[in-house]
N, C-alpha and C positions, 0 to 999 in steps of 0.2 A: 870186610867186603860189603858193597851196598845190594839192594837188592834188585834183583837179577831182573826181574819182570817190572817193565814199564808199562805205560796207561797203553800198548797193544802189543805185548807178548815181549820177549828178549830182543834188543837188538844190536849192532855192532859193527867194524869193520870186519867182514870174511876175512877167515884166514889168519886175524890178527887177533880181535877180540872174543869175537863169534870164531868157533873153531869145527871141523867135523868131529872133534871129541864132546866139544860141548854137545854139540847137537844130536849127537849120540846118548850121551847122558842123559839129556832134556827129554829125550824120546822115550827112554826105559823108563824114565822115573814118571813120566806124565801115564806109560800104560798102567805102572802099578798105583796108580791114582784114579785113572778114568774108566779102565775097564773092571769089566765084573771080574770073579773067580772065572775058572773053567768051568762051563757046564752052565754056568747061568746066565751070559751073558744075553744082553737086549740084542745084541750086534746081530742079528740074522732074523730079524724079525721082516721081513719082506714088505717092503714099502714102493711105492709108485716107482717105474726107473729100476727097480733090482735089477741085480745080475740076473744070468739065467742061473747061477748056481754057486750059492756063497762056499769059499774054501774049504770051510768048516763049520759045520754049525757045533763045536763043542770050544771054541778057541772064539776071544772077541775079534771086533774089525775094525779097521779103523782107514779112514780116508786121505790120501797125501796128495797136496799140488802144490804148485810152487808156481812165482813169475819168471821172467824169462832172463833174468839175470845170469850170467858166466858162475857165478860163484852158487849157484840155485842148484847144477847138477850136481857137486862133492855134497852137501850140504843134504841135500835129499838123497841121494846115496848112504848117507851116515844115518839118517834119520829113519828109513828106512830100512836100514839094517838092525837098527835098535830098536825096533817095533818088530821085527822079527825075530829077534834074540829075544825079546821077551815072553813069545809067546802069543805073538799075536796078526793074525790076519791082513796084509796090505792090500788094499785097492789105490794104486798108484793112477789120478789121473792126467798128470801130468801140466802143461802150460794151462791155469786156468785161472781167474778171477779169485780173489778172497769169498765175495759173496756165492760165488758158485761152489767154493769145497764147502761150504757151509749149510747150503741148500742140498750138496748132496749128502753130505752127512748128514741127514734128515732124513733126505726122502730114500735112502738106502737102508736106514737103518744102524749106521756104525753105529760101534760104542764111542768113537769120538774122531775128529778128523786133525789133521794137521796143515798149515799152511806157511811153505817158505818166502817168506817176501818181508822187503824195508819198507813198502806202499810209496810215498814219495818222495823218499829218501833217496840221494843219489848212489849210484850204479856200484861203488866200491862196498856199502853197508848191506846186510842182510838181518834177515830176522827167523823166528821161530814161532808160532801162535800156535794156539792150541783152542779148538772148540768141543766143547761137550755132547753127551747123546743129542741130539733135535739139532745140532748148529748151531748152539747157544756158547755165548763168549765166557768162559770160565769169568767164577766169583773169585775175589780176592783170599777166599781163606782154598779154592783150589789151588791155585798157584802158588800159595803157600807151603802148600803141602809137597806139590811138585818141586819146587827147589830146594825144599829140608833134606828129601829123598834123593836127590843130584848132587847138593854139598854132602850127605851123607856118605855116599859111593865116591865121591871125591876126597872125600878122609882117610879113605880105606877100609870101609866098609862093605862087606861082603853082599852079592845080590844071588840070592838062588836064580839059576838057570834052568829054564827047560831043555831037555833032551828027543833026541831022537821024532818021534811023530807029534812032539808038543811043542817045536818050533814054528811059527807062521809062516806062512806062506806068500809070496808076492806076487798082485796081478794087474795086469796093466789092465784100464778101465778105459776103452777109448769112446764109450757111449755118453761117458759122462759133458761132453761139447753138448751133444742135439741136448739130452734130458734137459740142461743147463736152458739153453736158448730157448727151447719148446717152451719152457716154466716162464720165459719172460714175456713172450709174446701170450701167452696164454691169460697175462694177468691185467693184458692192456683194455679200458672201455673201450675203444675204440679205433680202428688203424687210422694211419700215418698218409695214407694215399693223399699224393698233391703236395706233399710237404719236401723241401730239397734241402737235407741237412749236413753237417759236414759233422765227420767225427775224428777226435782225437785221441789216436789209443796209445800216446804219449810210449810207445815203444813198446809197450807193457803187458799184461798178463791179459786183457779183453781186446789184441788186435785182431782178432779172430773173431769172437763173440760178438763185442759193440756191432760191426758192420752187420756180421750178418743177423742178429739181432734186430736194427733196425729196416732193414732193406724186407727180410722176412712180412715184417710190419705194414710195409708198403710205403717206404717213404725211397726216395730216392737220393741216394749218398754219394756224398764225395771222401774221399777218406785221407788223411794227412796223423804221422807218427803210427802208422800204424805195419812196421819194418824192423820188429826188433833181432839184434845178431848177439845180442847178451850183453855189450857194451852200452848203448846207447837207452837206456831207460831213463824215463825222464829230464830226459837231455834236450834242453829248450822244444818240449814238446808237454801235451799235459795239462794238469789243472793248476799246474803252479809254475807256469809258462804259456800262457795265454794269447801272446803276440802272435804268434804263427794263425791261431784260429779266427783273432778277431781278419786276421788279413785273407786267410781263406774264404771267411764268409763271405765278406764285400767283395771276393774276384770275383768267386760264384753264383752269386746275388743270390744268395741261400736265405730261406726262413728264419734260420737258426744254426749255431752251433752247440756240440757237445765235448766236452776234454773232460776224457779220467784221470786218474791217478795211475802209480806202476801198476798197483793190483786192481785199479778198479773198483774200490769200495767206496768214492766221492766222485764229485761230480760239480763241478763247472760248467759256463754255459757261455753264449756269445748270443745277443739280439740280431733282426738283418741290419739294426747300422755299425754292428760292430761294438756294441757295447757291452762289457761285461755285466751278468750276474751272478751273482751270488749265491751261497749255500740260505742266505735269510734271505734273500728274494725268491728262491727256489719254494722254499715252507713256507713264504705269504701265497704264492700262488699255486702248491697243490693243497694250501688250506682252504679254498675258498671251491679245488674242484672239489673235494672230498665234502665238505658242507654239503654241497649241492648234491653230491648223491648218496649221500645218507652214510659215509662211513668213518668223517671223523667222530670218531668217541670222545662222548664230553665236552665236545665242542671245544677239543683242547691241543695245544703244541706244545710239544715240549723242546727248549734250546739252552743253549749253555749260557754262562753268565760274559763269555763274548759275543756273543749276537747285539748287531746293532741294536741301537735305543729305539729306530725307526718300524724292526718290527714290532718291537712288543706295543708301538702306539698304533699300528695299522692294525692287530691283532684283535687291541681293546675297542679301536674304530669301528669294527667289524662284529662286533658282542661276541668274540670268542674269547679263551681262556691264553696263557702262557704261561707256563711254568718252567722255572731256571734249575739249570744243574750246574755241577764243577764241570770243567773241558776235561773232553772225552764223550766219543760216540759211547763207551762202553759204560757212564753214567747216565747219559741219556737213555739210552738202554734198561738200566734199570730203574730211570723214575714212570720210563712208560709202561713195563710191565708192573710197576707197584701198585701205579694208579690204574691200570685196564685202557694206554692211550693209544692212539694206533698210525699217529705224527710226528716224530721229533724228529734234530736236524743239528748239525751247526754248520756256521757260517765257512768252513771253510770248505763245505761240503758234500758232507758224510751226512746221508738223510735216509731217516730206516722209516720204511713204510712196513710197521708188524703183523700187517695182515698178510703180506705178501714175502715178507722175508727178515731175518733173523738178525741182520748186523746191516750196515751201510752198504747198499749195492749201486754202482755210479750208472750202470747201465739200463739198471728199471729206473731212474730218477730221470736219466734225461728221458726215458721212451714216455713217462709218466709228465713230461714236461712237455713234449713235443705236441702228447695226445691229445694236450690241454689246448694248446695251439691249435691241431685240427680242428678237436672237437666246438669250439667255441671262434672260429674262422677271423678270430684276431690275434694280433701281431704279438710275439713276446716281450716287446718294448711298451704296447699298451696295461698290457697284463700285469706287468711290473710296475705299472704305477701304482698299484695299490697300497707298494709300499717307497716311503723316501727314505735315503739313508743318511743320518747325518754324517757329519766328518768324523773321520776314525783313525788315527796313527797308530801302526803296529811298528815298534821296532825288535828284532831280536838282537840282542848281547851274544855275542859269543866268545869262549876262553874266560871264562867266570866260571869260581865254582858254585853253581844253580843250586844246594846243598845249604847254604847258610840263607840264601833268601828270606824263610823266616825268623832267624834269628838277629839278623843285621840291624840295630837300632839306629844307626843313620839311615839306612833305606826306608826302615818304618816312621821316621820324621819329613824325612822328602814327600814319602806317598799322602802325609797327612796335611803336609803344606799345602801340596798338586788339589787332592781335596776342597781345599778349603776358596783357591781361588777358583777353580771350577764351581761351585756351591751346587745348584740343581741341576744346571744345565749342561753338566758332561758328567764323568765317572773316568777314575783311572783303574785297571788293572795291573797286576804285576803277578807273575807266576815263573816257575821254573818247568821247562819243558819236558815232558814224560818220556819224548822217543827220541830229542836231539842235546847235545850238551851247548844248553843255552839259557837264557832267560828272558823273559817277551814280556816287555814295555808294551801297553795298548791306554790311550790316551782318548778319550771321546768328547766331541763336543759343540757346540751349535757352530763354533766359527774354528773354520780349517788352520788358520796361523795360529790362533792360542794354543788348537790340541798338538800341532806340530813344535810348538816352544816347550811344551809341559813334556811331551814325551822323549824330547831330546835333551830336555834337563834330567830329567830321572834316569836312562839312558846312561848318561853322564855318569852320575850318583853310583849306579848297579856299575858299571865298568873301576871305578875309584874304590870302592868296598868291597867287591868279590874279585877282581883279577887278581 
């Protein structure tokens, strides 16, 4: 069996791959991983937003939401019961953002949270994540540990069980929305008044939040994808369904738009002619508010090794720093806390601002994008000129096994040929995807037909040696 945890937690079709056993299992085996013993745990240490009265303070806690997907209720139901068979404390808050259980697992104090969502995966697949004390994204030797302890109990291996008054407790946490929203508007420079945005909560886990989030703000919204009935998540709605918003904007003659993802942890954007931007437009242009008011650290961003070539040349335009990671907000994550950075991003729109929040949240990024708009009373389409982006082809392969990628010696002669006829002025990537069963062809290069020949050649290649 491969390994269970992808570049963001477990993921799967519900019901099929993902099961309420697993995620049972996943549950027990993450408490006996994250939380303390009895008696010592951090989990009740009272943080900004507590309860009025933790369950226990001798027994850990831990944080549960999920997005609004059908398959979200069995799945946290399981999840939840296996947090309580272990011994441990439920604060259930039910529909809410990724970045929100994450911040509340922080500012509560859990020993650790959990969050059920595919983010924007479609509607059939779900997921399982796990964040640690503060809302910090488990390191790879945790997760580790967490699935040795799940295939162990799935071998048949016994799990001591508490009894009687040493089983947790379950409580629904419906404060967790306002503490949520309050925290976002609280971190803004500046309100939004005069600004007419349209938001996109792609069906999903911030149709509640994003609005009133921004409206809070003082901007005035129009609101589109933001109806979910459990079926409809990310269903031509979203940040990876763009059509509806760019078309929103322009009926509305809006400022700006904004589209999340299912859970809301990235973010998309739409100018007022309808033009898309980007997660690397987004980090050239809250790089240059945060310069200006003294909080990028190091004068540095940090982005993955797909971020266009156009930021890193507006970056060094700008006498700032760039530094590249492997894809993954949760590498990103750790080159910004390595180095003390307090910017990174990738392009497809997951951008962690770490002064203000712990993982990718899509909802502070657009407010944080908007503000930039207010406060500086020009247009998002100006703003984004700071950076151009060359031409970029992503293709994804799908029905390959993504597993041999690096072993493939004809795939590694193709990528060196692509190489060599691109010389300075593009780059190819090739990677096997973390949360989808695929493989992503990304071709860059000064002239759009080249990079579209090269990446449909290798395309080609990857389909001929892994199908």
């Amino acid at each position: 069996m491969g390994r269970l945890f992808g570049t963001d937690g477990v993921r799967g079709v519900a019901n099929a791959e993902l099961t309420a056993e697993m995620a049972l299992g996943l549950s027990v085996a993450a408490a006996r991983v994250l939380a303390e013993p009895s008696g010592t745990a951090a989990g009740h240490q009272p943080g900004p937003g507590s309860p009025p009265a933790a369950p226990s303070a001798s027994r850990p806690m831990a944080v549960v939401g999920r997005d609004p997907r059908a398959s979200g209720e069995f799945l946290e139901a399981a999840v939840v019961a296996g947090l309580a068979s272990a011994g441990v404390d439920v604060l259930r808050v039910g529909v809410l953002p990724t970045p929100a259980v994450a911040y509340l697992t922080g500012s509560l104090g859990a020993d650790f949270g959990v969050m059920l969502s595919a983010s924007h995966n479609p509607m059939p697949d779900n997921g399982v994540k796990f964040f640690a004390r503060g809302g910090h994204k488990l390191a790879d030797e945790l997760e580790d540990r967490i699935e040795a302890g799940y295939q162990e109990h799935a071998a048949g291996e016994p799990w001591d069980r508490p009894v009687g008054a040493g089983v947790g407790r379950v409580t629904d946490y419906h404060e967790g929305f306002d503490s949520y929203v309050a925290h976002l508007v609280a971190v803004l420079p500046n309100r939004l008044d005069g600004l007419r945005v349209v938001i996109d909560a792609a069906h999903g886990a911030a149709s509640r939040v994003a609005p009133e989030a921004f409206a809070r703000a003082g901007a005035e919204i129009v609101t589109i994808g933001a109806d979910p009935d459990g079926l409809n998540i990310n269903d031509g709605y979203g940040s990876t369904h763009l059509d509806a918003l760019r078309e929103a904007v322009l009926d509305n003659g809006a400022d700006l738009g904004i589209a999340v993802d299912g859970d809301a942890d990235r973010c998309l954007a739409a100018d007022h002619t309808g033009r898309e931007v980007d997660g690397d437009q987004i980090l050239a242009v809250l790089a240059l508010a945060m310069r200006e008011a003294g909080t990028l650290r190091q004068d540095t961003v940090v982005a993955t090794v797909m971020s266009n070539l156009g930021l890193s040349l507006a970056i060094e335009r700008e006498g700032l720093l760039l530094k590249r990671t492997a894809v993954g907000d949760r590498y990103v994550l750790e080159e910004m806390k390595r180095g003390g950075y307090s910017l990174g991003g990738e392009q497809s729109g997951h951008v962690i601002a770490l002064d203000h929040a712990t993982t990718g949240d899509g909802t502070l990024t657009g407010l944080m994008l908007a503000a930039r708009v207010a406060a500086t009373g020009r247009p998002l389409a100006e703003l984004t000129g700071v950076m151009e982006r060359l031409p970029q082809v992503l293709i994804n392969v799908r029905d390959v096994d993504r597993g041999r990628v690096a072993e493939c010696r004809e795939l590694a002669e193709a990528v060196a040929d692509a190489e060599r006829r691109l010389g300075t002025t593009g780059r190819v990537l090739l990677r096997p995807s973390g949360t989808e069963p695929l493989v992503r062809v990304m071709v860059e290069a000064a002239d759009q037909a080249l990079a579209h020949t090269i990446a449909t050649g290798l395309a080609d290649v990857v389909k001929s040696q892994l199908g």
